[in-house]
N, C-alpha and C positions, 0 to 999 in steps of 0.2 A: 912192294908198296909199303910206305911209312904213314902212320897213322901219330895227328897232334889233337890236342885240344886245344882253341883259343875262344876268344869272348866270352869268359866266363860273367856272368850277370845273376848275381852278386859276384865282386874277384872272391869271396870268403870259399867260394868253389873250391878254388883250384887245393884248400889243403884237406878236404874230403872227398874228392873225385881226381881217379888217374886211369890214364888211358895205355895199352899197351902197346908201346911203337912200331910193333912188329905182327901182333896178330888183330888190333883194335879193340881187344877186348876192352871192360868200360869196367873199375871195380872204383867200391868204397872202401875209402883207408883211414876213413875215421866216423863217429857217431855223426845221424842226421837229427836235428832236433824241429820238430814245426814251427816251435814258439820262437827260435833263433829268425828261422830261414825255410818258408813250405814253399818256393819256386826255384829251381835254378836252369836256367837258361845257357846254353853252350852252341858251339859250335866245332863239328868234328873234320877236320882237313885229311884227306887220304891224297897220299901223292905218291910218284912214280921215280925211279932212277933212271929213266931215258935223257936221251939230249935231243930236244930241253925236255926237262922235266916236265909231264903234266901233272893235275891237280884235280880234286872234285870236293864238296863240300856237303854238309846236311845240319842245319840246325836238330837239335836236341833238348827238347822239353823235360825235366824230372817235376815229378810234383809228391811232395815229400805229405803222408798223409798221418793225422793226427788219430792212432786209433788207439787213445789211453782215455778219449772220452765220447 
């Protein structure tokens, strides 16, 4: 099973959130700020190397929380 991320909402996502193609872990690869961006919305595709390939999906809610005030 390979594991992508698409529909990132905001795309500003995709260069602080990555996913691992092979275990699906979910890590941050750079700072999250509130006052930028406190929603980000995705969606996680897990699919298979059969013929044909199948597929399954799950939205993914983050919700980035402001706790300096």
């Amino acid at each position: 099973v390979t594991y992508a991320i698409t529909n990132f909402i905001p795309p500003s996502g995709r260069e602080v959130i990555s996913i691992n193609p092979n275990t699906g872990e979910i890590h941050l690869t750079g700072a999250l700020d509130f006052e930028e961006v406190n929603i980000f919305n995705f969606r996680i595709e897990a699919k298979d190397r059969g013929t044909p390939p199948l597929s399954g999906h799950c939205k993914l809610l983050v919700e980035v929380l402001d706790v300096t005030d």
